[in-house]
Rosetta silent file (secondary structure, phi, psi, omega in degrees, C-alpha in Angstrom):
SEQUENCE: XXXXXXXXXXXXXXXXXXXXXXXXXXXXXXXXXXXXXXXXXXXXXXXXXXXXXXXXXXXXXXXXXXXXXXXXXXXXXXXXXXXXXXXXXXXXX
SCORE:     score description
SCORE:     0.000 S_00000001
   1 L     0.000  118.367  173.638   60.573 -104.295  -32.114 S_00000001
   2 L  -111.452  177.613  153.881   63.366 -102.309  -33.377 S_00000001
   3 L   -67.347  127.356  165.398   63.919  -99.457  -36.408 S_00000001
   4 L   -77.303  -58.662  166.280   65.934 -100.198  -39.157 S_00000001
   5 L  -113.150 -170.008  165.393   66.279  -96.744  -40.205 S_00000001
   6 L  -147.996  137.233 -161.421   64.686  -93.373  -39.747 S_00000001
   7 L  -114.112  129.732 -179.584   63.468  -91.910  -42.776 S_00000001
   8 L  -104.646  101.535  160.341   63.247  -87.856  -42.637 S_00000001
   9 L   -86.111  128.830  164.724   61.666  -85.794  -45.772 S_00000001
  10 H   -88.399   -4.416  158.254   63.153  -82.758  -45.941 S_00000001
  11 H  -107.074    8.698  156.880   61.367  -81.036  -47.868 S_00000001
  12 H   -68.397  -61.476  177.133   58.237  -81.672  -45.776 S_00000001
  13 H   -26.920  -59.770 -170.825   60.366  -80.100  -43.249 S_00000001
  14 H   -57.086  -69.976 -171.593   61.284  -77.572  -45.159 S_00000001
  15 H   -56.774   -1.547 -179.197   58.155  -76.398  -46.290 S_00000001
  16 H   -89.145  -26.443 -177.559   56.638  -76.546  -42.726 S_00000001
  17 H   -66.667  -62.271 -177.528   59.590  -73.899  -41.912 S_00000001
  18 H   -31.766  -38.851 -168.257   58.318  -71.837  -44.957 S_00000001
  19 H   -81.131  -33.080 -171.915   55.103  -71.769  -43.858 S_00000001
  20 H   -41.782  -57.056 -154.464   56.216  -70.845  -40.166 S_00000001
  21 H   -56.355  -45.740  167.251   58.221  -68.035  -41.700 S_00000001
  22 H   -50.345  -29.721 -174.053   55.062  -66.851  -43.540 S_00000001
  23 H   -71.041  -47.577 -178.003   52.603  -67.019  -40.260 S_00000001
  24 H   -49.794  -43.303  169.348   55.322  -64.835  -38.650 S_00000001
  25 H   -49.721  -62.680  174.456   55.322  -62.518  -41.301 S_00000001
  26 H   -53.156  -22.335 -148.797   51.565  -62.144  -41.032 S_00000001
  27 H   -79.926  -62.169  169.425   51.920  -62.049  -37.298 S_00000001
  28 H   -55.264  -27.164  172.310   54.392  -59.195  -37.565 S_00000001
  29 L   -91.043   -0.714  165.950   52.257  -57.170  -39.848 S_00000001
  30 H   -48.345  -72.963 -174.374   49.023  -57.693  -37.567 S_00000001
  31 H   -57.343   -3.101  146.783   49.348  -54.533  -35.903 S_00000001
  32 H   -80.203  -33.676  155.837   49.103  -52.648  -38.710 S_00000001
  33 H   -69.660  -16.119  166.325   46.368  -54.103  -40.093 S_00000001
  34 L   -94.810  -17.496  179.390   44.120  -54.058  -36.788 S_00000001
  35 H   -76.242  -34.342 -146.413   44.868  -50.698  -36.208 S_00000001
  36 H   -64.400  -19.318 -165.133   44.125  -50.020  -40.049 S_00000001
  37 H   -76.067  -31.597 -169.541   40.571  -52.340  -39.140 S_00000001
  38 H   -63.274  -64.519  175.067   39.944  -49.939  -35.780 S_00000001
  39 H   -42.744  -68.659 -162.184   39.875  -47.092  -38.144 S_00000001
  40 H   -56.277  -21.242  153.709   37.887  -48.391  -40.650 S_00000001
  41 H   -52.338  -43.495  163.384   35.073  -49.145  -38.604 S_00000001
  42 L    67.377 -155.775  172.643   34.179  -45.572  -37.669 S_00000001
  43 L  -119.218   87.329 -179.781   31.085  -45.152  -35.744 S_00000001
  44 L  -122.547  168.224 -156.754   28.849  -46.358  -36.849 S_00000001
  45 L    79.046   21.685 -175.310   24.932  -45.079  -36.107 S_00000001
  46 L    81.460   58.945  173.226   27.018  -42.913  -34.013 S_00000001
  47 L  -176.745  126.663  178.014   28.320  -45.177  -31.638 S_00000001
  48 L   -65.385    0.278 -153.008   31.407  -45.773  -30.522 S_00000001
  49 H   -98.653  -30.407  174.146   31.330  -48.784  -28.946 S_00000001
  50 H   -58.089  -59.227 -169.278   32.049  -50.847  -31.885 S_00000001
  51 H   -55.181  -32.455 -134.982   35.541  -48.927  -32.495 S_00000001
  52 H   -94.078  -40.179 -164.440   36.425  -48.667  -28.648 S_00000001
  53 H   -86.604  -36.316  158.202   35.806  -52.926  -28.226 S_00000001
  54 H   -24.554  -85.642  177.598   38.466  -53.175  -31.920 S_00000001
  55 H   -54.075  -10.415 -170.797   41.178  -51.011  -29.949 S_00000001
  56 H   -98.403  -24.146  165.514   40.769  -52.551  -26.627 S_00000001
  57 H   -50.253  -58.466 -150.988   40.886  -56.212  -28.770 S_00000001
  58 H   -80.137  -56.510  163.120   43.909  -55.215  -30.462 S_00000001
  59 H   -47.775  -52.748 -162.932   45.788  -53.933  -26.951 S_00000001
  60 H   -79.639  -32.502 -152.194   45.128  -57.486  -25.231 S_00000001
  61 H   -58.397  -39.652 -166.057   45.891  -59.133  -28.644 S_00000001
  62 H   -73.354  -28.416  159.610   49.756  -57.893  -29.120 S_00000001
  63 H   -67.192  -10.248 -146.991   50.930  -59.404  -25.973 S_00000001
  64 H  -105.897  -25.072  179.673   49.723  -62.782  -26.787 S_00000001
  65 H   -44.110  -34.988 -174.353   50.635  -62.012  -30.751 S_00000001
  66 H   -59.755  -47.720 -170.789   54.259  -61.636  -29.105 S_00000001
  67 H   -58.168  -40.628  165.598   54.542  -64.970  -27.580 S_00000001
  68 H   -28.530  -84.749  169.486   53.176  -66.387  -30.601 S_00000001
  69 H   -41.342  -43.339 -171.286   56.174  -65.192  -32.912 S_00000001
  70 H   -65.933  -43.004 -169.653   58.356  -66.282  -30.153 S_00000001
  71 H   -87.826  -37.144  162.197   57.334  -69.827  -29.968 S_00000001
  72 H   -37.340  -57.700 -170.093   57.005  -70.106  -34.125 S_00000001
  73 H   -57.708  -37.243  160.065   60.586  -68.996  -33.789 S_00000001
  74 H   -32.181  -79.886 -167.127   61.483  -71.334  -31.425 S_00000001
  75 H   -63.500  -10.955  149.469   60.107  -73.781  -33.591 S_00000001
  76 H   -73.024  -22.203 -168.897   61.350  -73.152  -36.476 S_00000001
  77 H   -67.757  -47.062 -169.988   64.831  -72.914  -35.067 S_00000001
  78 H   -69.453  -28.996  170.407   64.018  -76.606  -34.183 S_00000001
  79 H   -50.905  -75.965 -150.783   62.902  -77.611  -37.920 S_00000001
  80 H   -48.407  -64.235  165.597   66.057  -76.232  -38.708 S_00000001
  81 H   -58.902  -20.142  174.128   68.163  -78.097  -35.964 S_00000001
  82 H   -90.010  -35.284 -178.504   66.738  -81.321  -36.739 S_00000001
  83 H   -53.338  -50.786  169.050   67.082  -80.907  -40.710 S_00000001
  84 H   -79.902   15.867 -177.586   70.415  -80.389  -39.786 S_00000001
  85 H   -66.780  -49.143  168.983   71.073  -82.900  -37.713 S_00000001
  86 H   -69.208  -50.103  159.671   70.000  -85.482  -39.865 S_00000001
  87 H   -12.098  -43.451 -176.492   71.735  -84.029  -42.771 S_00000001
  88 H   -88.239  -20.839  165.678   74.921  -84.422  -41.131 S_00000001
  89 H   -44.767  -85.793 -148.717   73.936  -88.317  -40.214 S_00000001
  90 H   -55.314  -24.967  136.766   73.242  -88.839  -43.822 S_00000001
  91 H   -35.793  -72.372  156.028   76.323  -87.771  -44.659 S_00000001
  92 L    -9.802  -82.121 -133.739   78.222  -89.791  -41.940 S_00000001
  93 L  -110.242    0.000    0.000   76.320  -93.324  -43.100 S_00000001
């Protein structure tokens, strides 16, 4: 069984990138928003326990948040390298 062609849509592609770029976006703006969530919880009935298990969530979260962005970027880099890759076929042919 062989391929005749290989058919790509790019703007599936594209838009898969887009969205990457948005999750990163969120990703990067986490830590502002968990600290802003840490606060907002307060104490309440007078206990502290609630806020203290937030902040200690938010400390293990941000190393794994890191890798995260790194491997979106990765992968977008790879969207990116295949649209152009093909691009430059379909030109060629």
């Amino acid at each position: 069984m062989t391929a005749d062609k290989v058919v790509i849509d790019y703007d599936m592609l594209d838009g898969v990138r887009g969205s990457i770029a948005a999750i990163i976006a969120e990703l990067k703006d986490a830590p502002e928003r968990s600290h802003d969530a840490a606060g907002a919880i307060d104490q309440p009935f007078e206990q502290a326990q609630l806020q203290a298990l937030a902040a200690e969530f938010r400390g293990s979260w941000e190393p794994k948040r890191e890798d995260l962005i790194a491997s979106l970027e990765d992968v977008s880099r790879r969207i990116g390298d295949v649209i152009d890759s093909y691009l430059g076929l379909d030109r060629w042919f």
